[in-house]
PQR file with spaces between the fields and no chain letter, atoms N, CA, C, O and H, PARSE charges and radii, in Angstrom:
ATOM       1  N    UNK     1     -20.619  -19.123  -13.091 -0.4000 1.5000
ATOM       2  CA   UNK     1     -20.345  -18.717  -14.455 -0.0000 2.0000
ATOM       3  C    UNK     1     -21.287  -19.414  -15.418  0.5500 1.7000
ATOM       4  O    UNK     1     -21.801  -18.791  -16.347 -0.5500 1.4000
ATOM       5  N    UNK     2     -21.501  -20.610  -15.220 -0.4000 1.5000
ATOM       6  CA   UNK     2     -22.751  -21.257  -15.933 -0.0000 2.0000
ATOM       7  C    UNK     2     -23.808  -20.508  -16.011  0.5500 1.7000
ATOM       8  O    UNK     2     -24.118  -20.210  -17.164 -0.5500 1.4000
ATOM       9  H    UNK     2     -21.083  -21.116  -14.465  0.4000 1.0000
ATOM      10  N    UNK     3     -24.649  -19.990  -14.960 -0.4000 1.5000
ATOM      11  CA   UNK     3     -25.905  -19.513  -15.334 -0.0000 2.0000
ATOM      12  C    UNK     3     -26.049  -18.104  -16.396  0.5500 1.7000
ATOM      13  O    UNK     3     -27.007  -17.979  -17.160 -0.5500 1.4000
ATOM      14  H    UNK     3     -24.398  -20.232  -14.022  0.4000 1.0000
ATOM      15  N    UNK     4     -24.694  -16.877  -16.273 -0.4000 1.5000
ATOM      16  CA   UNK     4     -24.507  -16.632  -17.023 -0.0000 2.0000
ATOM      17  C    UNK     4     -24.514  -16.915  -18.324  0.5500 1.7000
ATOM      18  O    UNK     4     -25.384  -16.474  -19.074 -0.5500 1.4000
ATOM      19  H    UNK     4     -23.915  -16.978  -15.653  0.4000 1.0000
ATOM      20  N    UNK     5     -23.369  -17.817  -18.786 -0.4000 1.5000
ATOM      21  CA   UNK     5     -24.108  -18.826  -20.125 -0.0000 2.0000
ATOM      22  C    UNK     5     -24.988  -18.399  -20.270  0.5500 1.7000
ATOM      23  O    UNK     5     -25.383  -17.405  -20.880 -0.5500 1.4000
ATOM      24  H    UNK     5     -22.662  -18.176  -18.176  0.4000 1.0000
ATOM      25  N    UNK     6     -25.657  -19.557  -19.374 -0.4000 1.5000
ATOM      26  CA   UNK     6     -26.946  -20.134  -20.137 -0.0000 2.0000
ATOM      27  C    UNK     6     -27.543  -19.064  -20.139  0.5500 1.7000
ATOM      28  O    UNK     6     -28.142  -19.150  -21.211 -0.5500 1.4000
ATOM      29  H    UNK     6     -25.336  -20.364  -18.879  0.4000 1.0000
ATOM      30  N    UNK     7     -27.930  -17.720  -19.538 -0.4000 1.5000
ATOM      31  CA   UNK     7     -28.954  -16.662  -19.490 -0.0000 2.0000
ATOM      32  C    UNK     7     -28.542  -16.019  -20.864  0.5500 1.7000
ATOM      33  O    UNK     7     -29.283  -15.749  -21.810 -0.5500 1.4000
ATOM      34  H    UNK     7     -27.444  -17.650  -18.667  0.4000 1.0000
ATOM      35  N    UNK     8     -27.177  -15.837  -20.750 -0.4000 1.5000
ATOM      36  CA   UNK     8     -26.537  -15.306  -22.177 -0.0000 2.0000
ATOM      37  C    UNK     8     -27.147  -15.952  -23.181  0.5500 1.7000
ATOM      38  O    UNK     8     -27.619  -15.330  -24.133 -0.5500 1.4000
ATOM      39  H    UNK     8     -26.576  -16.056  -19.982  0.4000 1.0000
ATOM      40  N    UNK     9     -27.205  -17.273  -23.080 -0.4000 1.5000
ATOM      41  CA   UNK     9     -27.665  -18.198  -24.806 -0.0000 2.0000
ATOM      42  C    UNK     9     -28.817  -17.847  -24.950  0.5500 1.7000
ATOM      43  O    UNK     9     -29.206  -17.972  -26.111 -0.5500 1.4000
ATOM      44  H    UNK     9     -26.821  -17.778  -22.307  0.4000 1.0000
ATOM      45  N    UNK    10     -29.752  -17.339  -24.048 -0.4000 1.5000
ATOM      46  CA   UNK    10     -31.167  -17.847  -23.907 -0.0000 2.0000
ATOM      47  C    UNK    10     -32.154  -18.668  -24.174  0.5500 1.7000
ATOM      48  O    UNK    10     -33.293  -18.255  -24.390 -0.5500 1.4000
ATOM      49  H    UNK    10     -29.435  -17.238  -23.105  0.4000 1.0000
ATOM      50  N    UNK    11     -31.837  -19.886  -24.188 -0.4000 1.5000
ATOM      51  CA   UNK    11     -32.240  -21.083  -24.271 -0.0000 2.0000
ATOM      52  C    UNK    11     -31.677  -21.111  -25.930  0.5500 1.7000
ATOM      53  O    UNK    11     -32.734  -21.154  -26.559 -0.5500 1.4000
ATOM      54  H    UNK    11     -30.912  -20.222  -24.013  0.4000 1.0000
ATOM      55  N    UNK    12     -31.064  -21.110  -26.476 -0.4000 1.5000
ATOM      56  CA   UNK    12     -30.680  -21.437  -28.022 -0.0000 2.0000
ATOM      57  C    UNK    12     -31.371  -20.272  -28.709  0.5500 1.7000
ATOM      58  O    UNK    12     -31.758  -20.393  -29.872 -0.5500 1.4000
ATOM      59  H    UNK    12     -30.205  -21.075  -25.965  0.4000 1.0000
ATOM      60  N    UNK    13     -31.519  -19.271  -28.098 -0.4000 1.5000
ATOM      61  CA   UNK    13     -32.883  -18.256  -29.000 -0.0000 2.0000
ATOM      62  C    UNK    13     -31.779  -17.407  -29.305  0.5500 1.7000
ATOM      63  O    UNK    13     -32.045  -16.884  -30.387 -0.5500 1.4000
ATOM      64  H    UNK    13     -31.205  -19.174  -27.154  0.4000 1.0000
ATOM      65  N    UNK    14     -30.338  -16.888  -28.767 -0.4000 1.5000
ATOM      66  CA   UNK    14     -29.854  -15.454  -28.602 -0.0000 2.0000
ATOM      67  C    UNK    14     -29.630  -14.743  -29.344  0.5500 1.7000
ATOM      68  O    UNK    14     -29.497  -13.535  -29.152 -0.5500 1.4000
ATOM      69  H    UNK    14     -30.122  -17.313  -27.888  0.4000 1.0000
ATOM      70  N    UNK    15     -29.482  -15.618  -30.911 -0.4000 1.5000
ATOM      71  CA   UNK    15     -28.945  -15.141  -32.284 -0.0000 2.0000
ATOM      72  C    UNK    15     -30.491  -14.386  -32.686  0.5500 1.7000
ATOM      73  O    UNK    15     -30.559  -13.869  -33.801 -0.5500 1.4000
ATOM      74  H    UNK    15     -29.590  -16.600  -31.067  0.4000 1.0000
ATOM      75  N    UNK    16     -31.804  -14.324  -31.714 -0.4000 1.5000
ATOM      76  CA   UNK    16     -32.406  -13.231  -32.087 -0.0000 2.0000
ATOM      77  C    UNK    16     -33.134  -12.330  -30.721  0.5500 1.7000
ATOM      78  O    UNK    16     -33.933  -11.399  -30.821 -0.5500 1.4000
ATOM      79  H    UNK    16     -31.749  -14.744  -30.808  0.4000 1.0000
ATOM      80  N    UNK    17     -32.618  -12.890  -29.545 -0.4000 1.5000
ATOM      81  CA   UNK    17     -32.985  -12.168  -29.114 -0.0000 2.0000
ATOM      82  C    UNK    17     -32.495  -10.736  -28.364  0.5500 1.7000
ATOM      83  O    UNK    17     -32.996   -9.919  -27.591 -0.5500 1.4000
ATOM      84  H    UNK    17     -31.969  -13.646  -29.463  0.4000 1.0000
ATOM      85  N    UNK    18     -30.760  -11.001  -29.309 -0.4000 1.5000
ATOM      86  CA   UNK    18     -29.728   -9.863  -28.327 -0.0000 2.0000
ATOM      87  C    UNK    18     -29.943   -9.035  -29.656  0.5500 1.7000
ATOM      88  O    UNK    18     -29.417   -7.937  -29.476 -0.5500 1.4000
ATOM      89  H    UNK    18     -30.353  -11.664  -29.937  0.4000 1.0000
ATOM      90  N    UNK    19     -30.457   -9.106  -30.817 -0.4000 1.5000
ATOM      91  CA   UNK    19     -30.125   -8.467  -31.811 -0.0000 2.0000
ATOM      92  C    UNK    19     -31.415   -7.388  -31.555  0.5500 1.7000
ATOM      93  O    UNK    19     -31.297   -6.187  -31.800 -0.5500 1.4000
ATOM      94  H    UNK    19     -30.884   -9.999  -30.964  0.4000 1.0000
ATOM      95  N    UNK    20     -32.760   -8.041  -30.983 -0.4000 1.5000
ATOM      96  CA   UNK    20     -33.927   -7.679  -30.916 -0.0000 2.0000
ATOM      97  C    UNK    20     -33.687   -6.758  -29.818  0.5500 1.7000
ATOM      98  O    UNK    20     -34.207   -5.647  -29.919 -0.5500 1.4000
ATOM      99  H    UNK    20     -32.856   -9.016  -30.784  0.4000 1.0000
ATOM     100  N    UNK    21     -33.092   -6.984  -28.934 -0.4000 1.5000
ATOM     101  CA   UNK    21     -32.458   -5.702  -27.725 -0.0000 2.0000
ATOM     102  C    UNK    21     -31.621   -4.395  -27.749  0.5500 1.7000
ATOM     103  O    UNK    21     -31.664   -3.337  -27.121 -0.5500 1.4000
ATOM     104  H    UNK    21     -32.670   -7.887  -28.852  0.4000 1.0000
ATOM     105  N    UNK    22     -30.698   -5.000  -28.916 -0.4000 1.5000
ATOM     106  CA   UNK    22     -30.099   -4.066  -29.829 -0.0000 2.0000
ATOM     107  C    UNK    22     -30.921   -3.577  -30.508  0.5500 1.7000
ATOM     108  O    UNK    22     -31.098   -2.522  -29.900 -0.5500 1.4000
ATOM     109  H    UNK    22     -30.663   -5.860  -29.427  0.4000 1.0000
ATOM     110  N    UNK    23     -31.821   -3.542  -31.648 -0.4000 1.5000
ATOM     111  CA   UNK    23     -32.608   -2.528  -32.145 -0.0000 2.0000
ATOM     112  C    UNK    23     -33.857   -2.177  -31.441  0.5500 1.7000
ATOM     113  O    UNK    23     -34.785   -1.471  -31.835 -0.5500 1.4000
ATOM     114  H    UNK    23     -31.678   -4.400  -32.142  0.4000 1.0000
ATOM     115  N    UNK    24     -33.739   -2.660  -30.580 -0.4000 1.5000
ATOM     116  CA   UNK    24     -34.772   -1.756  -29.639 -0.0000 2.0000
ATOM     117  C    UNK    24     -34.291   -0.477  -28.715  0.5500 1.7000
ATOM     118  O    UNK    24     -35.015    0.500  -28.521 -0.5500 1.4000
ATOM     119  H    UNK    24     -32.984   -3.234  -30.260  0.4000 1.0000
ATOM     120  N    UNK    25     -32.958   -0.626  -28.172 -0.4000 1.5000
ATOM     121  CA   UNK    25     -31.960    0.237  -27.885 -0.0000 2.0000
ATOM     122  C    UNK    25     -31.690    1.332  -28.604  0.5500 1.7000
ATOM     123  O    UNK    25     -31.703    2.506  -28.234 -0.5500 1.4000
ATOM     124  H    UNK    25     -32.370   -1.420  -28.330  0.4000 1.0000
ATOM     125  N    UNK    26     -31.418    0.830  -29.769 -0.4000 1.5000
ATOM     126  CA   UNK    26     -30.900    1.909  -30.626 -0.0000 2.0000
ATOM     127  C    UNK    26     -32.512    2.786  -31.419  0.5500 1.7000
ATOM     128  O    UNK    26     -32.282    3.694  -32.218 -0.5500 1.4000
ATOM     129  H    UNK    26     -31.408   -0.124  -30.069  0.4000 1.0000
ATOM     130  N    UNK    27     -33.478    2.551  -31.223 -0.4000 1.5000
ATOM     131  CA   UNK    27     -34.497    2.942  -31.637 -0.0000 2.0000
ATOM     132  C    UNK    27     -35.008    3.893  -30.482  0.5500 1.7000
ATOM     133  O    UNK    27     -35.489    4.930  -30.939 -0.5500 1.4000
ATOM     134  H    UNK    27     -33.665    1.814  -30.574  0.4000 1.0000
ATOM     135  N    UNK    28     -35.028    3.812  -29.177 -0.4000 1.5000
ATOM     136  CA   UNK    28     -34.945    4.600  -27.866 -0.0000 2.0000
ATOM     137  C    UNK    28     -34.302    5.285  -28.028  0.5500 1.7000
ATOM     138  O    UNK    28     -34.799    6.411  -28.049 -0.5500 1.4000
ATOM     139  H    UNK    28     -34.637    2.970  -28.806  0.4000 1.0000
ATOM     140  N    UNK    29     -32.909    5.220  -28.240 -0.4000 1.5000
ATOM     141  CA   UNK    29     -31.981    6.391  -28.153 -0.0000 2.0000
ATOM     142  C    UNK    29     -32.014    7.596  -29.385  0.5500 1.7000
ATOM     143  O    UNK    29     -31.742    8.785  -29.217 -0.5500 1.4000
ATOM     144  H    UNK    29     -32.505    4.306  -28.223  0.4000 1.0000
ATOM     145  N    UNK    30     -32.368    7.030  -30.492 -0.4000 1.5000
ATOM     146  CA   UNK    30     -32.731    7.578  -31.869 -0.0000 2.0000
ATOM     147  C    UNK    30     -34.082    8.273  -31.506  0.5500 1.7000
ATOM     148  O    UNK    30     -34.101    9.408  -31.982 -0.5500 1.4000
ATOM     149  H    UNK    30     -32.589    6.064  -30.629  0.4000 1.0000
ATOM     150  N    UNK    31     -35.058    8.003  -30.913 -0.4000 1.5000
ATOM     151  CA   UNK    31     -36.474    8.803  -30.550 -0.0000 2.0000
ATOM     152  C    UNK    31     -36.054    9.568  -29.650  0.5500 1.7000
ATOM     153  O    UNK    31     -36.563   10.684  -29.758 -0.5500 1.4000
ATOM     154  H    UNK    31     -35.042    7.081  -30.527  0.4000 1.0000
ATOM     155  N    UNK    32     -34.922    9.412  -28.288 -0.4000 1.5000
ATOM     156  CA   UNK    32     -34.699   10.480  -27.437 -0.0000 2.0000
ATOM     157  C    UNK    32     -34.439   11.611  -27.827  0.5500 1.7000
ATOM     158  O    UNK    32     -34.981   12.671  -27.514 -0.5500 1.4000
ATOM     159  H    UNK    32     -34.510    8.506  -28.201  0.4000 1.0000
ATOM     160  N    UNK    33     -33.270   11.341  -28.799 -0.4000 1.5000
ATOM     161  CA   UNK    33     -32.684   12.518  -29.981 -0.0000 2.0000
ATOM     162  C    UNK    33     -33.420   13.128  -30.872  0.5500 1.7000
ATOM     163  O    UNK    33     -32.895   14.164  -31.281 -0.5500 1.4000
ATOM     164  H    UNK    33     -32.830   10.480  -29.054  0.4000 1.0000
ATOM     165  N    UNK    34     -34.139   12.951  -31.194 -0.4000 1.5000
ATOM     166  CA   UNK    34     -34.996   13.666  -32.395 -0.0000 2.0000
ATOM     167  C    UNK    34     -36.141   14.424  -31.425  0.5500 1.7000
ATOM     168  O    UNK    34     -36.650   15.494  -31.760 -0.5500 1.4000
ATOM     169  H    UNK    34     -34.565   12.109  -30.862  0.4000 1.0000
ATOM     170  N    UNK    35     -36.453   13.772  -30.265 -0.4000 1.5000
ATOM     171  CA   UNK    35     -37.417   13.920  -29.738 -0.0000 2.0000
ATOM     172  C    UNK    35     -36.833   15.215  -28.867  0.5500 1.7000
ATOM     173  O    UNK    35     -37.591   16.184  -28.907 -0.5500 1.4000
ATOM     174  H    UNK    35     -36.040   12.903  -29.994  0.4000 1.0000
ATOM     175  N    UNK    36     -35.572   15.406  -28.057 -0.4000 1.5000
ATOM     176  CA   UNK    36     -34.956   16.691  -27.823 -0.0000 2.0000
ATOM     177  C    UNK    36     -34.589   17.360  -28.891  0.5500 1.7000
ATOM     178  O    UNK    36     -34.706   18.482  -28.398 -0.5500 1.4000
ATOM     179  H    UNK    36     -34.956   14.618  -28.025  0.4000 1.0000
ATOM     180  N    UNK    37     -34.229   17.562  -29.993 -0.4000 1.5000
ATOM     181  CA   UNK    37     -34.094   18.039  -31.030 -0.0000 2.0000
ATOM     182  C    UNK    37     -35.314   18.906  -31.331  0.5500 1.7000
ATOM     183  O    UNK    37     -35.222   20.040  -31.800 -0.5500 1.4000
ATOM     184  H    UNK    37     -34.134   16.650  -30.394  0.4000 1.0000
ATOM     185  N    UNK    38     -36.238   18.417  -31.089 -0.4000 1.5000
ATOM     186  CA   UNK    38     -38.050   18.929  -31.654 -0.0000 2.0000
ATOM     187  C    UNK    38     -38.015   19.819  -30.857  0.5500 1.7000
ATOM     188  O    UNK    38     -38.040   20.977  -31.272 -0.5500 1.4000
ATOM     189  H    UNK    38     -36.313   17.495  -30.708  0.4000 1.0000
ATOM     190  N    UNK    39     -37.942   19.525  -29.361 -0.4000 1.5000
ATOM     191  CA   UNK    39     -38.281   20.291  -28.219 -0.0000 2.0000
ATOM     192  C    UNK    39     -37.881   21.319  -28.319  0.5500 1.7000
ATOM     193  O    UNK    39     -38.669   22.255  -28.183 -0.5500 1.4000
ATOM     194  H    UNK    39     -37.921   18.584  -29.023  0.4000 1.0000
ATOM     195  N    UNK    40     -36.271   21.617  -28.644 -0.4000 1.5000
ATOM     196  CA   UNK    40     -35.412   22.805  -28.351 -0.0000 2.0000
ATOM     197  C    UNK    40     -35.906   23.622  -29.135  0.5500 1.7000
ATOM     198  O    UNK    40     -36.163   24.747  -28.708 -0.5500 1.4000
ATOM     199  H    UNK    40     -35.630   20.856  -28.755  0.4000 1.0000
ATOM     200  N    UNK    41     -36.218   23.229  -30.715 -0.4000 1.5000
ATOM     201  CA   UNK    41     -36.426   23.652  -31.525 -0.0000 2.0000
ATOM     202  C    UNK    41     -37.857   24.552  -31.110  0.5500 1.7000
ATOM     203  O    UNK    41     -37.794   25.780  -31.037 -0.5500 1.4000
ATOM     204  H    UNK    41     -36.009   22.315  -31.061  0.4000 1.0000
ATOM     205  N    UNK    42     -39.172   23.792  -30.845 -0.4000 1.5000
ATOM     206  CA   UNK    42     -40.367   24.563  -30.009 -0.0000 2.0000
ATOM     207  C    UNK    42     -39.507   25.431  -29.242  0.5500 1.7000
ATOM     208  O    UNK    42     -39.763   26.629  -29.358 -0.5500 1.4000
ATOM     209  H    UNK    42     -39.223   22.795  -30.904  0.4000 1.0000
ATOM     210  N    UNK    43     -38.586   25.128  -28.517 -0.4000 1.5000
ATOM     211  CA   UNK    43     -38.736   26.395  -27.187 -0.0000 2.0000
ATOM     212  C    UNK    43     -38.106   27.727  -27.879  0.5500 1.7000
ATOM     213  O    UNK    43     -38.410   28.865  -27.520 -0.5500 1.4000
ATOM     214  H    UNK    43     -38.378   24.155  -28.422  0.4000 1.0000
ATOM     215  N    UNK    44     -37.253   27.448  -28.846 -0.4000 1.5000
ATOM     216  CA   UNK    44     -36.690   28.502  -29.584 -0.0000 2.0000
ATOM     217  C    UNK    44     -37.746   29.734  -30.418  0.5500 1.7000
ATOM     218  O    UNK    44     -37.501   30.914  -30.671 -0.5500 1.4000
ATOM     219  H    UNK    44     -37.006   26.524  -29.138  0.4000 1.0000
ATOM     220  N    UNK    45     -38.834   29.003  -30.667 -0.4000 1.5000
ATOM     221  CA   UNK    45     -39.656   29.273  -31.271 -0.0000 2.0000
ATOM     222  C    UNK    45     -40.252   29.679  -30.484  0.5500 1.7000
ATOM     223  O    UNK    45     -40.188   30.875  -30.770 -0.5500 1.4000
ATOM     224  H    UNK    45     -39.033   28.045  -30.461  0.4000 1.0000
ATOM     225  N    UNK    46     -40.986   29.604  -29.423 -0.4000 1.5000
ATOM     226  CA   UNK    46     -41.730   30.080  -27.987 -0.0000 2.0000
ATOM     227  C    UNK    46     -40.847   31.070  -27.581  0.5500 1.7000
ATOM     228  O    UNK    46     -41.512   32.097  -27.446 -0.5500 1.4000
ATOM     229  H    UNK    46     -41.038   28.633  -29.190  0.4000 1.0000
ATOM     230  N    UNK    47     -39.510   31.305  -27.280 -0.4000 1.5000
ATOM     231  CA   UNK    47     -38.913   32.602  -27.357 -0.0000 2.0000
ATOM     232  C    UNK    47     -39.008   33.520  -28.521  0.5500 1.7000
ATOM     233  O    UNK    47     -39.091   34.740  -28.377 -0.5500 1.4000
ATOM     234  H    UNK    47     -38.970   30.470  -27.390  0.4000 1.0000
ATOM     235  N    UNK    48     -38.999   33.068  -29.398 -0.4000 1.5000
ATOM     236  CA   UNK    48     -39.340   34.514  -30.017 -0.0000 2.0000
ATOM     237  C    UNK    48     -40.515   35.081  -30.339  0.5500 1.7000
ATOM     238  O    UNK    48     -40.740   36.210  -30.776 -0.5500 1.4000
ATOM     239  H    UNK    48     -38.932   32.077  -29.515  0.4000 1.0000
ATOM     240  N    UNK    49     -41.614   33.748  -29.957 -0.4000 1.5000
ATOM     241  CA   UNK    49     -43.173   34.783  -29.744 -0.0000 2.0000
ATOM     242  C    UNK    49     -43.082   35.525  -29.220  0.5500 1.7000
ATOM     243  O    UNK    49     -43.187   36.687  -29.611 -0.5500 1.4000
ATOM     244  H    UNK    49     -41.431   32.831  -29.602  0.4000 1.0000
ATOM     245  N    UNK    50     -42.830   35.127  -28.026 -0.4000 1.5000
ATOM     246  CA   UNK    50     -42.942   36.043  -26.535 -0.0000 2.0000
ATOM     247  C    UNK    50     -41.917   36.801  -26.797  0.5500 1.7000
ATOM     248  O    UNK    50     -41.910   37.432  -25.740 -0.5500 1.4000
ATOM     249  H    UNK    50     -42.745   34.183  -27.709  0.4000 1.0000
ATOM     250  N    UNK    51     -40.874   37.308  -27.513 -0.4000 1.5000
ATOM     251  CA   UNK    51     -39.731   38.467  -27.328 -0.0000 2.0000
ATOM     252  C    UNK    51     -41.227   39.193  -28.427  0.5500 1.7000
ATOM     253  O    UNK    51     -41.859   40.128  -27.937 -0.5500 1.4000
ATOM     254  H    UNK    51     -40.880   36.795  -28.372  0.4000 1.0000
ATOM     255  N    UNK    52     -41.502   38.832  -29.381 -0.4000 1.5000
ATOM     256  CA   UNK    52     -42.119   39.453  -30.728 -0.0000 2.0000
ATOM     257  C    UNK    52     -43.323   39.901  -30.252  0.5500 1.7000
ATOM     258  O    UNK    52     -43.799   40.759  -30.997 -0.5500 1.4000
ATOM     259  H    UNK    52     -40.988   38.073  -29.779  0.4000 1.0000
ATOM     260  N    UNK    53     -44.005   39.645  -29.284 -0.4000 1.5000
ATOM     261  CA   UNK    53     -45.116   39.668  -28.470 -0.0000 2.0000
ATOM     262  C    UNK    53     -45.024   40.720  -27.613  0.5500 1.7000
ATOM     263  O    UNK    53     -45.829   41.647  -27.707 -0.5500 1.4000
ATOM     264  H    UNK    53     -43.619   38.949  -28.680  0.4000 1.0000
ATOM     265  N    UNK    54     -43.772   40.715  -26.415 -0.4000 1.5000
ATOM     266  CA   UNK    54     -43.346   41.753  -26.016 -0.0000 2.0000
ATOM     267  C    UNK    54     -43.201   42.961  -26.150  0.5500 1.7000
ATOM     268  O    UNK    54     -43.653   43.906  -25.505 -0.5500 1.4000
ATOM     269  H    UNK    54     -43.118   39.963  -26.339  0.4000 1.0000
ATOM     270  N    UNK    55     -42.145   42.873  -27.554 -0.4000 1.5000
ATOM     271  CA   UNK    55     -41.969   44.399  -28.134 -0.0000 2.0000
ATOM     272  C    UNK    55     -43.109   44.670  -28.539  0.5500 1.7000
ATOM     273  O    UNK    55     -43.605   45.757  -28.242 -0.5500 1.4000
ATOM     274  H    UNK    55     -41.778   42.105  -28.079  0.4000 1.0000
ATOM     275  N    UNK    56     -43.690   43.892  -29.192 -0.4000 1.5000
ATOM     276  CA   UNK    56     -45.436   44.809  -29.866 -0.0000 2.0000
ATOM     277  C    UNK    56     -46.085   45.577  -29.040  0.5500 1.7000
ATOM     278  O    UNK    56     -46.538   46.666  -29.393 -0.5500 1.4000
ATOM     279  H    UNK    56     -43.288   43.009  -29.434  0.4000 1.0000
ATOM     280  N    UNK    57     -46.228   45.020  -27.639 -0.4000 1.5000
ATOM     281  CA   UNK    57     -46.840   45.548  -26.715 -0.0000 2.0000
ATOM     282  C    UNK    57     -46.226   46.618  -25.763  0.5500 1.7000
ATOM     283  O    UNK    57     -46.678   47.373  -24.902 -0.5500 1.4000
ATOM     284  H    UNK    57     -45.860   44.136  -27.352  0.4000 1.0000
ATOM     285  N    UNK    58     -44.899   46.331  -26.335 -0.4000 1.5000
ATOM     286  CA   UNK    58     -44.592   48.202  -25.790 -0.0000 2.0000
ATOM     287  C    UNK    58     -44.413   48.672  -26.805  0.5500 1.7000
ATOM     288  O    UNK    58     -44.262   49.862  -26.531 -0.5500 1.4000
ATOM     289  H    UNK    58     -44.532   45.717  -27.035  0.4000 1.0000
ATOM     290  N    UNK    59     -44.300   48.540  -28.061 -0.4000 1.5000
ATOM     291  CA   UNK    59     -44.699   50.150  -28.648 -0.0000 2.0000
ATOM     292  C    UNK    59     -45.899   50.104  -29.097  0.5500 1.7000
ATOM     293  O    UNK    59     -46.056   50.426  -30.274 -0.5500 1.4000
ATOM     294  H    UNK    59     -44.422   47.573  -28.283  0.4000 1.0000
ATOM     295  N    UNK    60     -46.943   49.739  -28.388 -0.4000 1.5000
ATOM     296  CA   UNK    60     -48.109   49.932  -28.611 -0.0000 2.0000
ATOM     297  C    UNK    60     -48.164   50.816  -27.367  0.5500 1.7000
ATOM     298  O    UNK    60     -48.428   52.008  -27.526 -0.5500 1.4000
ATOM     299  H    UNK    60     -46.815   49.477  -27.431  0.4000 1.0000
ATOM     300  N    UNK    61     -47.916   50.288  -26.021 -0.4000 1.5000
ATOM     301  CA   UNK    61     -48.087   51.251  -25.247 -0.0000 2.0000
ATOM     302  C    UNK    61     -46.706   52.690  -25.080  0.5500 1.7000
ATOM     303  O    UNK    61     -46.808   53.548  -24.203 -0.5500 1.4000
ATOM     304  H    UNK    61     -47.702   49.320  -25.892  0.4000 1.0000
ATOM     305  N    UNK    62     -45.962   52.673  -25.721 -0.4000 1.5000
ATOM     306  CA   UNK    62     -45.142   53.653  -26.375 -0.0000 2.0000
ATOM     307  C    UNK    62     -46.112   55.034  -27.170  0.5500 1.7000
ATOM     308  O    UNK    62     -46.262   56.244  -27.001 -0.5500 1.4000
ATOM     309  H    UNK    62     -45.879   51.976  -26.433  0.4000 1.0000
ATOM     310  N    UNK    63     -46.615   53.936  -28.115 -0.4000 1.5000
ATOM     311  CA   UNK    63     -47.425   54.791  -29.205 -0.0000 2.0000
ATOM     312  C    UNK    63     -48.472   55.957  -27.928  0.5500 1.7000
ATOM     313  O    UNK    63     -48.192   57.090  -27.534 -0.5500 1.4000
ATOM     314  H    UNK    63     -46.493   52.953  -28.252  0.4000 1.0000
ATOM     315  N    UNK    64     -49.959   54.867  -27.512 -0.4000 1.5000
ATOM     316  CA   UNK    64     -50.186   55.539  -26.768 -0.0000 2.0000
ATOM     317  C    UNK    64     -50.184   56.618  -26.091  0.5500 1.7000
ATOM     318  O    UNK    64     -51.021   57.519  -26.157 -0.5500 1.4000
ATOM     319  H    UNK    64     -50.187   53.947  -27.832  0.4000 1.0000
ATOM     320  N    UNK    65     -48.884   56.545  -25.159 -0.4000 1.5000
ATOM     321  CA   UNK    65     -48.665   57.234  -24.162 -0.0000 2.0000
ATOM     322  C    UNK    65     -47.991   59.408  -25.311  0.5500 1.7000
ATOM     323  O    UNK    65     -47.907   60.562  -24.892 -0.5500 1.4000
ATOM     324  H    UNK    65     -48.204   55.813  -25.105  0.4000 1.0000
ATOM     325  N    UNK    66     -47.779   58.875  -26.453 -0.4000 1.5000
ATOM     326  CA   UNK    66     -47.553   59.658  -26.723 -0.0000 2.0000
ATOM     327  C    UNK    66     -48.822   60.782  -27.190  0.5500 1.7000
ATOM     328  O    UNK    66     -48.768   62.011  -27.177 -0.5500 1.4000
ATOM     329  H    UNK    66     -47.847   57.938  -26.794  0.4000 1.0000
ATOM     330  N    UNK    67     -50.035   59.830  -27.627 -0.4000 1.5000
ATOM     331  CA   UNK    67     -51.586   60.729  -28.050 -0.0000 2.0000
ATOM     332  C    UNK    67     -52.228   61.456  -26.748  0.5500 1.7000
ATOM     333  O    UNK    67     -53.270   62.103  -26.853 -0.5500 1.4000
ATOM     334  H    UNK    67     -50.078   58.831  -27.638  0.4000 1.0000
């Protein structure tokens, strides 16, 4: 149970170095989120090129097929 402690105190430093772990944590998890957030957002957007892309290109070949 001692070495605990002491790993816990970290040598007398802990009052900055658990806080420094904590906002490093919470800064990871805050970039994961925004960072899937972005993504979905692109892919949403990449679907509707390609749906908008799609249809163009059949009634283009729609049009076509009718001359």
């Amino acid at each position: 149970m001692g070495n605990i402690s002491a790993f816990l105190d970290m040598g007398g430093y802990s009052q900055y170095v658990w806080p420094a772990y904590g906002l490093t944590a919470l800064v990871l998890v805050v970039l994961l989120a925004v960072s899937l957030k972005a993504m979905r957002a692109r892919e949403r957007e990449l679907g509707a090129s390609e749906r908008h892309r799609r249809k163009r290109r059949e009634d283009r070949s729609g049009r076509q097929d009718e001359t």
